[in-house]
Residue frames relative to the residue before (quaternion, step in Angstrom):
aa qw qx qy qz dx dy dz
X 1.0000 0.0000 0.0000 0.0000 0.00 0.00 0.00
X 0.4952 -0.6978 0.5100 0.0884 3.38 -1.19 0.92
X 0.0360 -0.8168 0.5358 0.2108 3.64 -0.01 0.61
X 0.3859 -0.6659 0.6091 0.1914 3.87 -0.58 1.01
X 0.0101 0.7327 -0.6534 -0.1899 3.89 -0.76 1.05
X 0.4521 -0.6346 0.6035 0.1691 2.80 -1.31 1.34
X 0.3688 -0.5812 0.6981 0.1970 3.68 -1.79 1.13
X 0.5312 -0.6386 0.5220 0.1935 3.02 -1.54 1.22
X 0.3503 -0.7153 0.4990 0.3414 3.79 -0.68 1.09
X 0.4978 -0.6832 0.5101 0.1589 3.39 -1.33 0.92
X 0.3215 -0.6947 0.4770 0.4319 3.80 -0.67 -0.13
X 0.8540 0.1524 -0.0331 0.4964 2.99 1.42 -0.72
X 0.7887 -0.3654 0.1962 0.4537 3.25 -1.44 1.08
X 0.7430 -0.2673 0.2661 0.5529 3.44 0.36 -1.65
X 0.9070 -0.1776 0.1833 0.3349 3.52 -0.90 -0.59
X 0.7135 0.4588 -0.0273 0.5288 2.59 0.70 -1.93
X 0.7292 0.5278 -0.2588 0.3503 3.55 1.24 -0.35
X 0.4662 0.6017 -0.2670 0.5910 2.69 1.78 -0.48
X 0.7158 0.2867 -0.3624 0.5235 4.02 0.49 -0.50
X 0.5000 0.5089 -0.5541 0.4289 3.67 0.82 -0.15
X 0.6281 0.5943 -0.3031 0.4005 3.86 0.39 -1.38
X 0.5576 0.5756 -0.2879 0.5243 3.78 1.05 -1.58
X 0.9181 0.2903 -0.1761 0.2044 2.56 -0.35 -1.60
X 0.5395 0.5131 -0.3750 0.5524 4.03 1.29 -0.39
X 0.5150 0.5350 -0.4480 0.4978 4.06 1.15 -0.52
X 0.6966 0.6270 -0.1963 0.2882 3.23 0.66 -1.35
X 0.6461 0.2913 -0.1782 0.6826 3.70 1.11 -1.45
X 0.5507 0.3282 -0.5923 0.4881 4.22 0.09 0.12
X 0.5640 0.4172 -0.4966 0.5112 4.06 0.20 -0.63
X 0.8298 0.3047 -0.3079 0.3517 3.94 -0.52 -1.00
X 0.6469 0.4001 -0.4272 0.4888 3.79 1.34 0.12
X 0.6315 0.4391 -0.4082 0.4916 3.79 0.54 -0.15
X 0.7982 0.0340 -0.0749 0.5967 4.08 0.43 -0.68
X 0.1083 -0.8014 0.5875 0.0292 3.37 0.07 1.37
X 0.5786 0.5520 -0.2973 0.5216 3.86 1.16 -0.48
X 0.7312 0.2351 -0.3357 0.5454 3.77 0.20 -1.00
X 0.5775 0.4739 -0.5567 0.3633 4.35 0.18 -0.91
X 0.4770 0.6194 -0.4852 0.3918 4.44 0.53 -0.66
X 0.8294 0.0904 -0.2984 0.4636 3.56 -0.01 -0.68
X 0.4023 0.4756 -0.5795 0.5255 4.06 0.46 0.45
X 0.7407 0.2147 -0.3992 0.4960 3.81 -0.39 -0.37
X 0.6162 0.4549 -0.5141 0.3862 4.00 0.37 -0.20
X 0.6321 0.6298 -0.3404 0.2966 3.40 0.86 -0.36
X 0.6298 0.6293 -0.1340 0.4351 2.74 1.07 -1.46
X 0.3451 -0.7919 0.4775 0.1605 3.55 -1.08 0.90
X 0.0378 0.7789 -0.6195 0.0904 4.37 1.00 1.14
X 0.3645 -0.5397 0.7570 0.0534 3.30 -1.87 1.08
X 0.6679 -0.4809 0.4125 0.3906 3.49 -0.86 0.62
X 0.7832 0.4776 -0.1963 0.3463 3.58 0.72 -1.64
X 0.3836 0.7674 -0.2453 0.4513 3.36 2.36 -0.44
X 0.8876 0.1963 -0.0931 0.4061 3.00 0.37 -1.82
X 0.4999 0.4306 -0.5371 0.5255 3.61 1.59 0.38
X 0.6895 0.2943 -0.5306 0.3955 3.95 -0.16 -0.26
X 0.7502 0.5013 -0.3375 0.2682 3.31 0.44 -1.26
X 0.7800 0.3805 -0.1103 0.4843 3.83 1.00 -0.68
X 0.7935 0.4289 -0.0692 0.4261 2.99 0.01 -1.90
X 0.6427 0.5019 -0.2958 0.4975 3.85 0.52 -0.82
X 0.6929 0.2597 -0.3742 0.5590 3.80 0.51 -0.75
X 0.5923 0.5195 -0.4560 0.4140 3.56 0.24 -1.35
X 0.7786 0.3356 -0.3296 0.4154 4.33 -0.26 -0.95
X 0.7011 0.5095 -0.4254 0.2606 3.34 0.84 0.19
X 0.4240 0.7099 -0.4267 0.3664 3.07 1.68 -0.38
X 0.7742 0.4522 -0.2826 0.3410 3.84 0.39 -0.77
X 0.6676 0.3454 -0.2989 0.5880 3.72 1.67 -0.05
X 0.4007 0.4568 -0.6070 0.5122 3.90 0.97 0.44
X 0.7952 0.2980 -0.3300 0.4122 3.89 0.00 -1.02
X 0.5207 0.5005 -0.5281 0.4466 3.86 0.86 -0.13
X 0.7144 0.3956 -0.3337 0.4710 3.69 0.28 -1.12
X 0.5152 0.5834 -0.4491 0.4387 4.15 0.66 -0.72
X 0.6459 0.5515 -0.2309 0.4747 3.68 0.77 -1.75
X 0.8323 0.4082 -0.1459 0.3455 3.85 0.12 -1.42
X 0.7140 0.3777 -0.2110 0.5505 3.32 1.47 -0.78
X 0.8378 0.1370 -0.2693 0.4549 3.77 0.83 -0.72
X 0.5926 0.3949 -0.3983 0.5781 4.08 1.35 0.16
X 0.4612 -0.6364 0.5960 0.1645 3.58 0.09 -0.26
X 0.7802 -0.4922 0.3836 0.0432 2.97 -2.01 0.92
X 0.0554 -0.6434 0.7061 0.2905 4.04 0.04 0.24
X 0.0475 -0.5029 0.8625 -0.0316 3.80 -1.46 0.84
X 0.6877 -0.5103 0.4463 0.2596 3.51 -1.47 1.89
X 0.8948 0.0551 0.0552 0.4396 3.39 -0.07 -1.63
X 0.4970 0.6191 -0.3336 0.5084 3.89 1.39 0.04
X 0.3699 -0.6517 0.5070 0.4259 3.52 1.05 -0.83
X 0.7762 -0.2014 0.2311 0.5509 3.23 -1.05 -1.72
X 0.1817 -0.7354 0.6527 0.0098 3.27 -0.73 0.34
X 0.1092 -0.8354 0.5386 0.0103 4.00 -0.48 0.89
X 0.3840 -0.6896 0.5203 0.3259 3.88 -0.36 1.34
X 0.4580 -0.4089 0.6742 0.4104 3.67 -1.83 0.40
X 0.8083 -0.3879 0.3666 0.2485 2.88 -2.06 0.55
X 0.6687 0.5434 -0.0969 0.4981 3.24 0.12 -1.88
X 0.6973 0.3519 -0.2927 0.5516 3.87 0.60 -0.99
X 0.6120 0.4994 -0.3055 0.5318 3.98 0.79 -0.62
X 0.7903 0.2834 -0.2253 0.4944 3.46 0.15 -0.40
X 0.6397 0.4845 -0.4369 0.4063 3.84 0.55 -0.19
X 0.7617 0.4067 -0.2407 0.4433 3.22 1.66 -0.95
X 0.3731 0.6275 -0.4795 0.4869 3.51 1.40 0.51
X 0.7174 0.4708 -0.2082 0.4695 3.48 0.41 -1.54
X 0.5685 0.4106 -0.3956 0.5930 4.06 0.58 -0.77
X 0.6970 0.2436 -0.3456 0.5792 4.06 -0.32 -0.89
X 0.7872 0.1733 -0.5163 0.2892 3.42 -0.72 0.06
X 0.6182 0.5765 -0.4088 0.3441 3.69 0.86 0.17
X 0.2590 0.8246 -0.0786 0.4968 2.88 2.14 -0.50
X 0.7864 0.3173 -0.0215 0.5295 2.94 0.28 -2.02
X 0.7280 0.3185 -0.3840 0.4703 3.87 0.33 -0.45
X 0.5868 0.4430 -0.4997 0.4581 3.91 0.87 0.35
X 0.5855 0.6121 -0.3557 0.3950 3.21 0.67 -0.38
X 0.6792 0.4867 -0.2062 0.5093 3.66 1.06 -1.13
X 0.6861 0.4766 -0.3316 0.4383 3.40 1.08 -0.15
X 0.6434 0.6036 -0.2746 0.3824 2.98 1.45 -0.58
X 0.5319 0.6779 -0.1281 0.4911 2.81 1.77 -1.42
X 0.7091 0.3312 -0.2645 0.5635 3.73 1.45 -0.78
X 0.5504 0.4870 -0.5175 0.4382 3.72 0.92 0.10
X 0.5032 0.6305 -0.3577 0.4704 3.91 1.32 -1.07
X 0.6156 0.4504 -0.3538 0.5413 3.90 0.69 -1.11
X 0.4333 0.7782 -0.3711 0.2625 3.55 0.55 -1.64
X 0.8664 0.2987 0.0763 0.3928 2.78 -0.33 -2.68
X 0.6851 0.5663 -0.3433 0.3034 3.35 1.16 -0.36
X 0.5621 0.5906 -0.2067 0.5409 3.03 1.40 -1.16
X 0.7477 0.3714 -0.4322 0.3409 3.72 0.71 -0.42
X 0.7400 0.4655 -0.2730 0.4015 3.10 1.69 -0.37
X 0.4981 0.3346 -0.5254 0.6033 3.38 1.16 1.48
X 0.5807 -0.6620 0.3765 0.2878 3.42 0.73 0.78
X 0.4730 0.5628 -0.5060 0.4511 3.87 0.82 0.85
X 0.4086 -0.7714 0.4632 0.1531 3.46 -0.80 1.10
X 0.0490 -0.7901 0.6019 -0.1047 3.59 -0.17 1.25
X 0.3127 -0.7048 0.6295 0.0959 3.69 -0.34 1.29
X 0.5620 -0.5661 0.4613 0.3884 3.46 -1.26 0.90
X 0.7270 0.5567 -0.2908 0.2774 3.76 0.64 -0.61
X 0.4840 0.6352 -0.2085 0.5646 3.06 2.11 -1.19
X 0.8691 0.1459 -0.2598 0.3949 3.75 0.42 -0.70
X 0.5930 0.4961 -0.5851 0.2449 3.45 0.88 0.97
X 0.3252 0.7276 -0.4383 0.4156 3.38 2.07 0.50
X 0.8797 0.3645 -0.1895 0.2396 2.76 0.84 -1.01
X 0.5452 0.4380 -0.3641 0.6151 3.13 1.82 0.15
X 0.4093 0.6120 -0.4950 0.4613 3.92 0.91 0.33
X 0.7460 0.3131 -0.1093 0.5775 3.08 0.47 -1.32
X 0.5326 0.2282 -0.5388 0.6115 4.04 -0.04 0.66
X 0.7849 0.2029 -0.4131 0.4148 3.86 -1.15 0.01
X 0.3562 0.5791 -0.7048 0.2026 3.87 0.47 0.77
X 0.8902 0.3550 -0.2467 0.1437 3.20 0.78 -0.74
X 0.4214 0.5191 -0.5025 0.5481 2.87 1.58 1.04
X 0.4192 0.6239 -0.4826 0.4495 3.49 0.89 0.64
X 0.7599 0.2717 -0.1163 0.5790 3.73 0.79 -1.52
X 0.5270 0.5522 -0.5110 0.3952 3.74 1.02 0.19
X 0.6444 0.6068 -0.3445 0.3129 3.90 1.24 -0.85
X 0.3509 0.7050 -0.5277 0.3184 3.49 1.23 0.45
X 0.7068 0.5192 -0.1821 0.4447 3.59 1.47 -0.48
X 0.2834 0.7017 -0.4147 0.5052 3.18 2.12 0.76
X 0.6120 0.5430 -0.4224 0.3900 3.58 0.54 -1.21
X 0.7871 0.3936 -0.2406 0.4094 3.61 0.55 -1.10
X 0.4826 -0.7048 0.4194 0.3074 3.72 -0.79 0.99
X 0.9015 0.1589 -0.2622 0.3054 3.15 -1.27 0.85
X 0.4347 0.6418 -0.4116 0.4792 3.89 1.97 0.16
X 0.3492 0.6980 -0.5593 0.2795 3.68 0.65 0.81
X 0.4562 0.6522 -0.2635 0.5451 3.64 1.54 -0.30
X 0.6451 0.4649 -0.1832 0.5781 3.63 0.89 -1.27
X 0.7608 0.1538 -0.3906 0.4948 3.64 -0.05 -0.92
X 0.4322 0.6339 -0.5651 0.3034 3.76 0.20 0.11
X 0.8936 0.2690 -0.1431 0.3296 2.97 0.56 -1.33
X 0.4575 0.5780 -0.4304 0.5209 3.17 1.82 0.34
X 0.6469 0.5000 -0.3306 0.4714 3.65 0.92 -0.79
X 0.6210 0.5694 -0.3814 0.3804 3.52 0.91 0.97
X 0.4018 0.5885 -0.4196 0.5623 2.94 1.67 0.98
X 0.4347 0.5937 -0.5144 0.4403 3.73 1.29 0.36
X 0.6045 0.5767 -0.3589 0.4160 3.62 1.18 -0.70
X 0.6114 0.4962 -0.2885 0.5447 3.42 0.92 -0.41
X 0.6925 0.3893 -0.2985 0.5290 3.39 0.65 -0.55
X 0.6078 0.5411 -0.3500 0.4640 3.64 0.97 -0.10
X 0.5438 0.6765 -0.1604 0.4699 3.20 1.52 -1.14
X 0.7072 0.4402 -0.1004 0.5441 3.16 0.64 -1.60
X 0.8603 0.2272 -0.2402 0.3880 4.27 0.55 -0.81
X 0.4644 0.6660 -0.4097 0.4158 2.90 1.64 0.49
X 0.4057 0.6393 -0.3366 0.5598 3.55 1.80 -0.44
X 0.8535 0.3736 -0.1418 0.3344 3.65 0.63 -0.87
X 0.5658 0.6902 -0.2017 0.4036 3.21 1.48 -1.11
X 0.7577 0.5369 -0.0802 0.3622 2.62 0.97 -2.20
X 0.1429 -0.6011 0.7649 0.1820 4.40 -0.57 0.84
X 0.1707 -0.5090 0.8319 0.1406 3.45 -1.77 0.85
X 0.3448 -0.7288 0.5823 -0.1046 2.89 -1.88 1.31
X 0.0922 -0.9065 0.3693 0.1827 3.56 0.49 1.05
């Protein structure tokens, strides 16, 4: 007799799906309880390379899949041209530059947190403040659903100003005061 080894059943597809799943669980948890998710990520031990695959990397793409969706298959408001719809190739190079863009920028944005915090004397580990600027631009991440539609770049701006609050709020947590 032949023993058939059975393959363990996965939950998921593969990896990478599994941090996609995480990570959208993850920013709906840090937009509904932006106060209680602060001390669960202080807890937690994230390596820089963590919280860009695990988080940040899916979470910043959400806001150039619907920019490029919007520009290539709704089109452009042009003032006096009307709509106006981007070639492909032009839609998608400029998705892929801004979102590559966008994850240098967050790092920078966490050295900026970094340097500040040491210069009010509060100790902000390099790892602590790209949580904490990860987690403030989720919601200009889930605000970009309002990319698809021409000319609501004005709207998700001004909805994507509830990351300040969420900065506000984990900066209460993040931050060790040193006496």
């Amino acid at each position: 007799m032949s023993e058939i080894a059975e393959k363990p059943e996965r939950k998921y597809p593969s990896i990478g799906a599994k941090n996609i799943v995480h990570a959208l669980l993850r920013a709906g948890k840090v937009l509904r309880s932006p106060k209680g998710i602060w001390e669960v990520v202080k807890s937690e031990d994230s390596s820089l390379k963590k919280i860009y695959c695990e988080y940040l990397a899916v979470v910043l793409a959400l806001p150039y899949i619907f920019w490029f969706i919007g520009k290539y298959f709704v089109g452009q408001s042009v003032m006096t041209l009307g709509v106006h719809r981007w070639p492909f190739e032009r839609a998608l190079f400029a998705a892929v530059l801004l979102y590559l863009v966008s994850l240098v920028a967050v790092f920078l944005l966490a050295l900026a947190a970094e340097f500040l915090a040491a210069l009010l004397h509060a100790p902000l580990g390099r790892a602590a403040a790209l949580k904490l600027v990860s987690y403030s631009v989720t919601p200009l991440a889930f605000a970009a659903i309002l990319l698809v539609l021409p000319g609501m770049e004005v709207v998700w701006s001004l909805l994507s100003l509830y990351g300040v609050y969420l900065l506000f709020c984990g900066t209460g947590s993040l931050v060790s005061r040193s006496n």
